[in-house]
N, C-alpha and C positions, 0 to 999 in steps of 0.2 A: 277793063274799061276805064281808060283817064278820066278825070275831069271835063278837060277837053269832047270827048267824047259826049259826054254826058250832054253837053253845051248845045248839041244838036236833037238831043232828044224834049229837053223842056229849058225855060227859060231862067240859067243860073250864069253862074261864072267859075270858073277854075279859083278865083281871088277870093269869092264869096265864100267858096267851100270851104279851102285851106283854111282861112280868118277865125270861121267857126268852128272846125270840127278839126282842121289838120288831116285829112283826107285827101289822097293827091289821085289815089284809083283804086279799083277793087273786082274780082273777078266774077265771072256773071256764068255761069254751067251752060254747056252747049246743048244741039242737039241729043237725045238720047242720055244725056249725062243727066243723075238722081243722086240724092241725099245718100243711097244706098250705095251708089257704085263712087263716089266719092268717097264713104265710111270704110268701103273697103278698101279703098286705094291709100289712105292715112294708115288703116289696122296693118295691112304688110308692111308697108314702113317702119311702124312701132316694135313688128316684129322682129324683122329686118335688123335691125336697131340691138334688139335687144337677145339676137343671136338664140330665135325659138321659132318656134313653128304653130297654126293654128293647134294640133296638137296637144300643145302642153297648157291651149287654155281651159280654163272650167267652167268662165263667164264673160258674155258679153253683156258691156251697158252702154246702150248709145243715147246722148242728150242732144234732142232733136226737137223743133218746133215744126218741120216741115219735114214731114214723115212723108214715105213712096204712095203709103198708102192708110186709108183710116186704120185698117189693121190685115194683114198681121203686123208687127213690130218692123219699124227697119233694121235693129238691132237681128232679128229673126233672119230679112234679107240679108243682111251682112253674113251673119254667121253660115248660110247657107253658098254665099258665094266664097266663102271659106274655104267650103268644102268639107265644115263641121257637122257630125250629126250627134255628137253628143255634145255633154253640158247641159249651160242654157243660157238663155236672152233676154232682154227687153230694152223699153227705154223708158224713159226719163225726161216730162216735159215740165221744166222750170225755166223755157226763154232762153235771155241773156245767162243767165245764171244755171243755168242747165247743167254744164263741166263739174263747176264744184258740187252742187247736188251728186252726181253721178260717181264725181270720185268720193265723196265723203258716204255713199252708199256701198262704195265696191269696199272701200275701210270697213264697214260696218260687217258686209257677209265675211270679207277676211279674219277679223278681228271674233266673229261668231263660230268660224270653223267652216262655215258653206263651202266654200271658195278657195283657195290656193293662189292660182296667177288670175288675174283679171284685168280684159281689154276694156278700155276705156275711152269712147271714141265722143267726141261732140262735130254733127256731123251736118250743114247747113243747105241749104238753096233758096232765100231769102226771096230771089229775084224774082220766083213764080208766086208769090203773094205781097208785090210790091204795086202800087198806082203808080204807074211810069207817066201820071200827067200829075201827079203830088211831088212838084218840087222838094215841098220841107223834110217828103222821107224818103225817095228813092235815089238822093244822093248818097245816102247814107250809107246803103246794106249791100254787101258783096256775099258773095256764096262760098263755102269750102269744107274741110275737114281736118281734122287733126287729131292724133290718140297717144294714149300712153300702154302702158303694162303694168300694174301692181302685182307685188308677189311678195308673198306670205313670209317673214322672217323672226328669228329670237331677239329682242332687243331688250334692255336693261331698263327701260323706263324713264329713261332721261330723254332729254331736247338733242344730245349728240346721237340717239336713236337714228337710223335711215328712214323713212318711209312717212305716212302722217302724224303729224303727232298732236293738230289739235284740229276739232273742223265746225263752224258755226253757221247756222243756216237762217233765216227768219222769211217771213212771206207777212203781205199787208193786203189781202184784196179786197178793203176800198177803194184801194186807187184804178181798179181796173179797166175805167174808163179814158184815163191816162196814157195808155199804151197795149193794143190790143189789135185781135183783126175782127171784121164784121162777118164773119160766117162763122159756119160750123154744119158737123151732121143733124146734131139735135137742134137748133136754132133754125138756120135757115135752109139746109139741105145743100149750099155751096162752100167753095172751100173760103171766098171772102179774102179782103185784102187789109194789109196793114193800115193801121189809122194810131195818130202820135201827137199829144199835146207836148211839142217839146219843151217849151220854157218850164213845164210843170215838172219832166220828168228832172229835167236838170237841175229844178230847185228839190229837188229831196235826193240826188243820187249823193254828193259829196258826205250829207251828213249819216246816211246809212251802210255807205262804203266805210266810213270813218269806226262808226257802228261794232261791225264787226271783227275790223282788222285791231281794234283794241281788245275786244274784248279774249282775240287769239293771242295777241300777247300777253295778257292778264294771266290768260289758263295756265299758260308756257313759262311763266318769268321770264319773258325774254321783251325785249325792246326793238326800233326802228335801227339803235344803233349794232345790235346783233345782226340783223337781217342782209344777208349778200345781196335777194333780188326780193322785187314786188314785180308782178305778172299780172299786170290786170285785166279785166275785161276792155276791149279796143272798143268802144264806142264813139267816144270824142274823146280831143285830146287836150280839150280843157277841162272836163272834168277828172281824166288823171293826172294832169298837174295841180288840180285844187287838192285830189283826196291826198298827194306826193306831199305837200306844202303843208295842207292840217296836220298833218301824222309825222313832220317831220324827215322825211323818207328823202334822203339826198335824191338828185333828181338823175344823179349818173347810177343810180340802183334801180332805176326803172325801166323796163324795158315796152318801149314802146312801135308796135309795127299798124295801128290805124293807119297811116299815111300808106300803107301797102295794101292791105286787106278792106279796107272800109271796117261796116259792125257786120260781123258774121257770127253775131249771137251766139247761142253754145259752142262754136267754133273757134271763138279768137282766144281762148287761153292757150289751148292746145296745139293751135298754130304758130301765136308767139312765144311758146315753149321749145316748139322745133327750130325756129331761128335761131333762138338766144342758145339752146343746146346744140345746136348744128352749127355756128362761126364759134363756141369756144366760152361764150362767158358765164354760161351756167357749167360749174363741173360739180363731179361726185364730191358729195360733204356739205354743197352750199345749202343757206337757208332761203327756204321761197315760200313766200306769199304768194296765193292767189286768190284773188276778188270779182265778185262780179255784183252787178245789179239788172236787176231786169221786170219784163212785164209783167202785172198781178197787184202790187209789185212782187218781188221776191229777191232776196241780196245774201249774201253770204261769202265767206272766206276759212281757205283751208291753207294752214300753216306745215310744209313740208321737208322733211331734210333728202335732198336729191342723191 
């Protein structure tokens, strides 16, 4: 769905969008299409990709704000549309910030022994709890999915390590009036629609994106100037050129695909991971940053050698 398009639904502009957010279109699930048949359509890919089979996983974790259903897990549906019956599932609701949560969790059962290979999927459909007469947010949010693989390896304890090597998380829920939706099961009995004070969200995202992506290089010894890529959450594409510019981060290290996707919330790291690994400029060895912030609030960043 372009801009353009959009044009015809509520009263914006293609000029207006681009100006603020750098948003040019974003995709919208059809009929029959769910968070869950998108989740698995990213996880064969990852698979795919990574020359394995449902098989050889042990865990799924899917970061999801827009689940198929209150419960069971979409992580659950996924792994079922797998064709998995062993293992195990679930998911992971941290918003925008959902991916890192999820991968800095699939680290953690790795890192405990639980787990071996773990799928990692951030998997969206935004558009079914969007006010499509709320100009300031349904231009925003596009729908999708993206995943990786994590798998279990000996490393020596340094930064030239593969795999994560440092991961920081934080949550604030005073602000959760900020950015949220109006329903729930236990509240109001509906699923309820997104609602978004933007100027507010934007005035605190730059300084807690900033937040945490220092404090990963603190952990790490490492700096802006070691880093091959930063991968951030695709929300607007002003606020990742401010958090690029605070921190330093040349702006040709950035990989930016909001102008393709829109915010597809726990989705857009992992989608613009597939890009930027799919035409070539992320390769094995490089160092990646990835960021998000999101509703609650909640923000976080995980420091990865690919």
């Amino acid at each position: 769905m372009t801009n353009r398009d959009i044009e015809d639904v509520v009263d914006t502009s293609d000029e207006w969008i681009v100006q603020r957010t750098g948003i040019r279109q974003r995709y919208v699930a059809g009929e029959g299409e769910t968070t869950s048949s998108l989740g698995e359509a990213a996880a064969r890919a990852a698979l795919d990709n990574a020359g394995l089979t449902p098989a050889d996983i042990d865990l799924i974790i899917c970061a999801t704000s827009t689940p198929d259903n209150t419960f069971p897990a979409t992580a659950v549906n996924i792994q079922n549309r797998l064709g998995m019956s062993h293992g195990f599932a679930f998911d992971v609701q941290a918003v925008c910030t959902g991916f890192v949560y999820a991968v800095t969790t699939a680290d953690a059962y790795i890192r405990g022994g639980l787990a071996k290979r773990v799928l990692v999927i951030g998997a969206e459909t935004f558009s079914r709890i969007l006010d499509w007469n709320d100009r300031t947010t349904c231009v925003l949010f596009g729908d999708g999915a993206g995943a990786i693989v994590l798998e279990a390896s000996e490393g020596e304890g340094k930064t030239s390590d593969r795999g994560v090597l440092t991961a920081h998380l934080r949550s604030d829920g005073s602000h959760k009036d900020k950015l949220f939706v109006d329903g729930g099961p236990s509240s109001t009995g509906t699923v309820g629609k997104l609602r978004m004070e933007g100027r507010e969200v934007f005035k605190y995202a730059v300084g807690m994106i900033t937040d945490v992506i220092t404090a990963a290089f603190e952990a790490t010894g490492t700096t802006s100037d070691d880093l091959d890529w930063l991968v951030p959450h695709q929300a607007n594409r002003r606020i990742i050129d401010g958090s690029a510019k605070k921190l330093n981060i040349a702006p040709e290290k950035v990989v930016v695909t909001v102008d393709l996707h829109g915010n597809t919330s726990a989705a857009s790291i992992p989608l613009a991971l597939a890009v930027a690994a799919g035409d070539g400029r992320i390769k094995k060895g490089d160092l990646v940053m990835l960021e998000a912030m999101g509703g609650g609030f909640t923000w976080g960043a995980v420091l990865l050698r690919w």
